[in-house]
N, C-alpha and C positions, 0 to 999 in steps of 0.2 A: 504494500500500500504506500505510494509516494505520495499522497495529499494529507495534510493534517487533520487531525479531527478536532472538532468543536465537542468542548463541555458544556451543556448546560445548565448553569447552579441558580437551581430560583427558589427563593425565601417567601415562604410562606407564613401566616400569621399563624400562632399558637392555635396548636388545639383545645376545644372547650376540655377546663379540668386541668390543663396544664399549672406545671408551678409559676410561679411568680418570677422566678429566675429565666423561666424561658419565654426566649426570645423569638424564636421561627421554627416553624418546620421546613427541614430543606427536602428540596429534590433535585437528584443529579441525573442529564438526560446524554446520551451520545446518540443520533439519528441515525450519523452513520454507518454505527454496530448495533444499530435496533437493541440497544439498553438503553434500561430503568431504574432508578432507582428512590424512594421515597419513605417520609414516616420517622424520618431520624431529627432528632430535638437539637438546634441548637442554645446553649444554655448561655447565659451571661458569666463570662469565668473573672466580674472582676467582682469587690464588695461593696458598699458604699464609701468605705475609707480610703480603696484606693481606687472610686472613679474619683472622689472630689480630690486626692492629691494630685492627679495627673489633669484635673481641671484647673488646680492653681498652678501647677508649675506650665500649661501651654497658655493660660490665660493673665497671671498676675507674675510670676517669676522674672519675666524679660524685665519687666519697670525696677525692680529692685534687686539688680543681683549681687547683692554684697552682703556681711555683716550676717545675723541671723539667718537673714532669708538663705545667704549662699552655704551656708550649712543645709539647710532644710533640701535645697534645691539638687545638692550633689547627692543628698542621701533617695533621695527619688530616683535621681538618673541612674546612682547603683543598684537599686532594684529593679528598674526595667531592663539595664544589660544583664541583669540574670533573671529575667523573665517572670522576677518576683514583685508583687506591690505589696505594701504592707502598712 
């Protein structure tokens, strides 16, 4: 097969019952290999602690990067280079 194929990942609203944390139901389609796939939950993997840290540091961080804040702000960014927010 020398043409590429298309993915396609469409997000659908939660199903009735769903938790709170979840965000969509996806479904992954390729037409060209007559696959399907659907029914799989994606879930919100962040907390509310660390959406609103990573809300200050893209929203209010740049205004003040010194002093306290620039402690606060590296300790952010070491947790995103290890994938962790906290």
């Amino acid at each position: 097969m020398d043409q590429p194929l298309d993915l396609c990942i469409k997000l659908n609203p939660p199903p009735a019952g769903a938790s709170p944390e979840t965000i969509a139901s996806i479904e992954l389609r390729c037409d060209q290999l007559g696959l399907q796939h659907d029914g799989d939950l994606l879930v919100d993997p962040l907390t509310t602690k660390e959406r609103e840290q990573i809300r200050w540091y893209l929203a209010e961080y740049w205004e003040w990067p010194y002093e306290q804040f620039l402690e606060r702000g590296k300790k952010i960014e070491g947790q995103e280079d290890r994938g962790i927010a906290s």
